[in-house]
C-alpha positions in Angstrom: 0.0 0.0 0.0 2.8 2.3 0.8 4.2 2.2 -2.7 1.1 2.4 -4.4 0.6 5.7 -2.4 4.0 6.9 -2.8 3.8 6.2 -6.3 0.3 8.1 -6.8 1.8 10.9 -4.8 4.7 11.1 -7.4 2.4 10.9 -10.8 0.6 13.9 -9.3 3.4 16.0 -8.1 5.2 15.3 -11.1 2.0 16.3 -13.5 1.5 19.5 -10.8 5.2 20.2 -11.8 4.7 19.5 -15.5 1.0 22.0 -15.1 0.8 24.1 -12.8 -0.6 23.0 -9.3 -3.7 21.0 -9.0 -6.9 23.0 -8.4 -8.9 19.8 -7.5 -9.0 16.5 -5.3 -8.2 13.0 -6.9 -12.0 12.1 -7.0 -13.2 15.0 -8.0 -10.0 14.9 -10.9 -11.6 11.4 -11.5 -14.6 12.5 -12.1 -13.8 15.8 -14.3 -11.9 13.1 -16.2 -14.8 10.6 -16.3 -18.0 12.9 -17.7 -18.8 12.1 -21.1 -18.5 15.4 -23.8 -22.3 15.7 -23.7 -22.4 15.1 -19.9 -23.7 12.5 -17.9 -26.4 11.3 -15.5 -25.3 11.6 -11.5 -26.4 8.2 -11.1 -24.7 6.6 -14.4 -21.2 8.7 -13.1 -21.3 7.3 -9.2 -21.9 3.4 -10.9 -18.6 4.2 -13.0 -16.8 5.4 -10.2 -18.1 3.0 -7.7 -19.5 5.5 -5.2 -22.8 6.3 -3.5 -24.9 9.1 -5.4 -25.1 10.9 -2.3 -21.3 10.7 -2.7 -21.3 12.2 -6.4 -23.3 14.5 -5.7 -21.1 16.1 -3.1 -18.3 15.9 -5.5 -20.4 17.6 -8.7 -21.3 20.3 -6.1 -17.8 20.8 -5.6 -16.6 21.2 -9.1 -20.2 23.2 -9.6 -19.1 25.6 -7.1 -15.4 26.1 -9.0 -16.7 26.7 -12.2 -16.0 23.3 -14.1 -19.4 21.7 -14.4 -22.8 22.6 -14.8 -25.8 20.3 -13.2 -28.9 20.4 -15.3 -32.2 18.5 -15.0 -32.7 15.3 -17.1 -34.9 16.4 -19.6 -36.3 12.9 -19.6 -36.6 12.5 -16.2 -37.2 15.0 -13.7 -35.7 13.1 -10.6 -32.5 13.0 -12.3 -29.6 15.7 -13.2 -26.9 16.0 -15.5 -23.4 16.8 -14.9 -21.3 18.4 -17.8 -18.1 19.8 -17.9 -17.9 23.9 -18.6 -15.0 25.6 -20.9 -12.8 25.8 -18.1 -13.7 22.4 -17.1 -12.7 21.2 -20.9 -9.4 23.0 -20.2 -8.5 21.3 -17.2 -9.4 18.4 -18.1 -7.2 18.9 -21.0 -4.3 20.0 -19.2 -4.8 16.8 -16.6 -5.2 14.2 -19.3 -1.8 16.0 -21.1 0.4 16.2 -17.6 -0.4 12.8 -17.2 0.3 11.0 -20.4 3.6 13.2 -20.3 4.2 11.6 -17.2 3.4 8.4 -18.1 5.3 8.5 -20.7 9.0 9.6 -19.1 8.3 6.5 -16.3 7.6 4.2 -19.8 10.9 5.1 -20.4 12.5 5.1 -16.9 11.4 1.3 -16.2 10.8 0.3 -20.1 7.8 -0.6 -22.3 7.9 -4.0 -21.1 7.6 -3.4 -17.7 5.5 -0.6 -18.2 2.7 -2.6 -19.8 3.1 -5.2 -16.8 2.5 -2.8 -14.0 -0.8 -1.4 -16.1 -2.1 -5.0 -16.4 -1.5 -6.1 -12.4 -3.2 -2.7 -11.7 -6.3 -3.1 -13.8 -6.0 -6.6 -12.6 -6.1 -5.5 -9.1 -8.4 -3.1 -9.6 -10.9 -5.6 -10.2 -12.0 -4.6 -13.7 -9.2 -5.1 -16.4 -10.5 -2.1 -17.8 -12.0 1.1 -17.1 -15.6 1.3 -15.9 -17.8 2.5 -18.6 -20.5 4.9 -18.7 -23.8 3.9 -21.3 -23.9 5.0 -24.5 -26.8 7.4 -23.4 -25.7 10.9 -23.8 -26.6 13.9 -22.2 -28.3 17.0 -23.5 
C-alpha cells in the first residue's frame, strides 16, 4: 500500500510540476476526467466510479461551485440531473489528461515498455476490472 501511495503521490506531483498546481481533489479529478463530452447522469457517473450518489453529488457540487461543471435536470426525467463539464472544465481536463500522459510516458521510459505494460495490467488486474468502468452509451443533452 505504501508504494502504491507513494507512487500516486509522485504521478501527481510530477504532473502538478509539468502543469501548474492542481486545483482539485483525486476524485473530484476522477470525475472531471470521467464525464462524457455531452455530460452525464449523477447516477450513471457514481456506478462508473463505484461511489454512492449521495457521494457524487457532493463531489459535482464541488466542481459546480469552482466553475467546471454545470448540473442540469434530465430532460427525460425529472428526478435525475446531468453533470457536464464547462469551458474551463474542458481545459483542465485537458491540461490533466496532457500532464499525465507526459508523465506516463517519461516513467515508460525510466522502467521500459515491457515493464511498463506489466504494472498497467497487475493494476487493472487489481483493480478488479481489467478495464475502465464504462459509462452507457446514453448521452446527455
Amino acid at each position: 500500500m505504501y508504494l502504491l501511495h507513494t507512487t500516486t503521490r509522485r504521478l501527481r506531483a510530477e504532473a502538478e510540476a509539468a502543469g501548474g498546481t492542481l486545483p482539485l481533489q483525486a476524485a473530484q479529478a476522477r470525475l472531471l476526467d470521467l464525464i462524457p463530452a455531452r455530460g452525464g447522469r449523477l447516477t450513471d457517473l457514481a456506478l462508473a466510479m463505484r461511489i454512492s450518489k449521495q457521494g457524487l453529488g457532493q463531489l459535482a457540487t464541488s466542481l459546480a461551485a469552482g466553475g467546471y461543471v454545470e448540473m442540469l435536470p434530465d430532460p427525460g426525467d425529472n428526478r435525475a440531473k446531468i453533470i457536464r463539464r464547462t469551458p474551463i472544465g474542458d481545459e483542465l481536463k485537458d491540461a490533466m489528461r496532457s500532464a499525465i500522459a507526459n508523465v506516463e510516458q517519461r516513467w515508460r521510459t525510466e522502467v521500459g515498455d515491457e515493464r511498463y505494460a506489466t504494472l498497467l495490467d497487475a493494476l487493472q488486474q487489481l483493480a478488479g476490472t481489467g478495464r475502465e468502468p464504462s459509462l452507457p452509451n446514453k448521452p446527455g443533452p
